[in-house]
C-alpha positions in Angstrom: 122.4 84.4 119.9 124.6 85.4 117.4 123.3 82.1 115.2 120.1 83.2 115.2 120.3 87.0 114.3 121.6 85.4 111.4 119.4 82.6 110.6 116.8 86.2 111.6 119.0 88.3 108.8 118.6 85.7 105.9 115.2 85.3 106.3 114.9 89.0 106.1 116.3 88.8 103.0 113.5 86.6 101.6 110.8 88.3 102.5 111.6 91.2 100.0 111.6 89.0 97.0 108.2 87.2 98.1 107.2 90.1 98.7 107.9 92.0 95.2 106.7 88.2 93.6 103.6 88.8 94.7 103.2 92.3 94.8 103.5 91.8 90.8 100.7 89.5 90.8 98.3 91.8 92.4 95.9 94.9 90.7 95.0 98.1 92.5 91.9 99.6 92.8 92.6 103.7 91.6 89.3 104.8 92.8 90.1 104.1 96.7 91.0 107.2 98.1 91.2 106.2 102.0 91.8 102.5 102.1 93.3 101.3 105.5 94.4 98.1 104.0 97.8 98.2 103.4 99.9 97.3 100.2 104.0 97.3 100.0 105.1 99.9 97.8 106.0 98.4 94.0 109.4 97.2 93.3 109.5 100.3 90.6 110.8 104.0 91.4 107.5 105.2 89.2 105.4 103.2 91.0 106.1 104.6 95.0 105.7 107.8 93.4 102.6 109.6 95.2 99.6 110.1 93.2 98.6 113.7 92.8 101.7 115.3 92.9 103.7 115.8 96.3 105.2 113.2 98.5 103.8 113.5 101.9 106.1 113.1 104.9 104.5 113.0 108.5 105.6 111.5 112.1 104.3 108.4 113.9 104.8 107.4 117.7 106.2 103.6 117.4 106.4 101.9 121.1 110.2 100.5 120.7 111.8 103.0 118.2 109.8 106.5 119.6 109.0 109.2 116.7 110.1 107.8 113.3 109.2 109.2 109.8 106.4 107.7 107.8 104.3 108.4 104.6 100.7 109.5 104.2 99.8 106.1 104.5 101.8 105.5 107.4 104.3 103.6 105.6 107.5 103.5 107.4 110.4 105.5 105.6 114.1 104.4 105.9 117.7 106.0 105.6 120.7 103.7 104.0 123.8 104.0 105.4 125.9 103.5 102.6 124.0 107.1 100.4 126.7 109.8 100.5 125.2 113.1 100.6 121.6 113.5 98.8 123.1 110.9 96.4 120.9 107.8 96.5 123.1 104.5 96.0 120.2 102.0 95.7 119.6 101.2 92.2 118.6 96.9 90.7 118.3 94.3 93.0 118.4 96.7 96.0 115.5 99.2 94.9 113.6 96.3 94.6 114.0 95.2 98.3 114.1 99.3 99.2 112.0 100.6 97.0 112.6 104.4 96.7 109.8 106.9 97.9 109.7 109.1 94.3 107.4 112.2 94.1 106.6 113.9 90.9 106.3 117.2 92.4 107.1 119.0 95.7 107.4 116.9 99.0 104.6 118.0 101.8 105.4 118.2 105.6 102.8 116.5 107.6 101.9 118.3 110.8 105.2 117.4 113.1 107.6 116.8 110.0 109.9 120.0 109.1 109.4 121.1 106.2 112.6 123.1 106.2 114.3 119.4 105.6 112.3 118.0 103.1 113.7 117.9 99.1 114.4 116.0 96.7 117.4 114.6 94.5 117.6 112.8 90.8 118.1 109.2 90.7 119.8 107.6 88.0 116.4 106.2 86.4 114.8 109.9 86.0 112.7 110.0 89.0 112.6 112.4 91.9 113.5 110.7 95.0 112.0 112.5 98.5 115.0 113.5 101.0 114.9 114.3 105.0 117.5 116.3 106.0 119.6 115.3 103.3 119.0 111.5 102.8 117.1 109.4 100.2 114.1 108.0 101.9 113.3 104.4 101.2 110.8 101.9 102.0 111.7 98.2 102.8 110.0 95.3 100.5 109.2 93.0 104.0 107.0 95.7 105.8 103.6 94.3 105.0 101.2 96.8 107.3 101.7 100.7 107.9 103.7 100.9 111.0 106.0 98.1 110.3 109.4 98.4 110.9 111.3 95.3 109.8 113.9 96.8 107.7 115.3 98.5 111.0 118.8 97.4 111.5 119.2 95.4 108.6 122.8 95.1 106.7 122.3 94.7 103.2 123.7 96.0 100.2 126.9 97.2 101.6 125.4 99.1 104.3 122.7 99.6 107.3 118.8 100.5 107.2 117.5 102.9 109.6 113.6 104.6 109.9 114.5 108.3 110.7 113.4 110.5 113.6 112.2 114.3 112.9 115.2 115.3 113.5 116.5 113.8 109.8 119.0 111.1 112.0 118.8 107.5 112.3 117.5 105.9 114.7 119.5 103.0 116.3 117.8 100.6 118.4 120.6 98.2 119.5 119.6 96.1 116.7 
């Protein structure tokens, strides 16, 4: 078992560099405003940021993990471990695998997020990262539809990935 969690853990760390590889290869269409296809957020800070201003964070129902944060898109958002405070530790190789979910203005609460827990904090690049009850929200590189969760439980970069619940705290599956 314990052999293949980590054959499982390696290949997790794969998929984050295919994924920004080919992510960089791909255009965007600007003038889709509702597109239920789903695209993994660049490797760049600038690039998650949403268009339009504020960041939206809402709430979706997963089966195995319950109520876990998510993006307008329904992009699942992660917590790292490792970030002390607001303070985002994620910078290089690792924002490329976690990108960082950036806002140029001020975060929006979906209908069951609080908004009394949503801000924002500086990263070291410039850019406004969105924050949940005091943590840096992230997305991971290897989710490749809205609702994914395969960054859940991960170890990397020093530390463990968690999506969030509403109530700002990570949520551990036994993972």
């Amino acid at each position: 078992m314990t052999r293949t969690r980590n054959i499982l853990r390696c290949s997790a760390l794969l998929v984050p560099v295919v994924a920004v590889t080919i992510a960089g290869c791909g255009g965007s269409d600007d003038n889709s405003s509702n597109n239920n296809s789903y695209a993994p957020p660049a490797a760049s800070a600038s690039a998650s940021t949403q268009r339009g201003g504020g960041a939206t964070v809402d709430v979706q129902s997963t089966g195995e993990l319950g109520k876990i944060l998510v993006d307008s898109k329904g992009r699942t958002l992660y917590l790292f471990e490792k970030d002390t405070g607001t303070k985002s530790t994620c910078a290089g190789a690792c924002a490329a695998a976690w990108p960082p979910f950036t806002t140029s203005g001020k975060p929006k609460a979906g209908a069951a997020a609080n908004a009394s827990m949503l801000g924002t904090t500086m990263r070291s690049d410039g850019t406004r990262e969105v924050t949940y009850n005091g943590h840096p929200l992230y997305y991971y590189a290897g989710d490749q539809a809205a609702g994914d969760t395969n960054g859940q439980g991960l170890d990397q970069f020093g530390a463990e990935w968690y999506v969030v619940s509403p109530a700002g705290h990570n949520v551990e599956d036994g993972s």
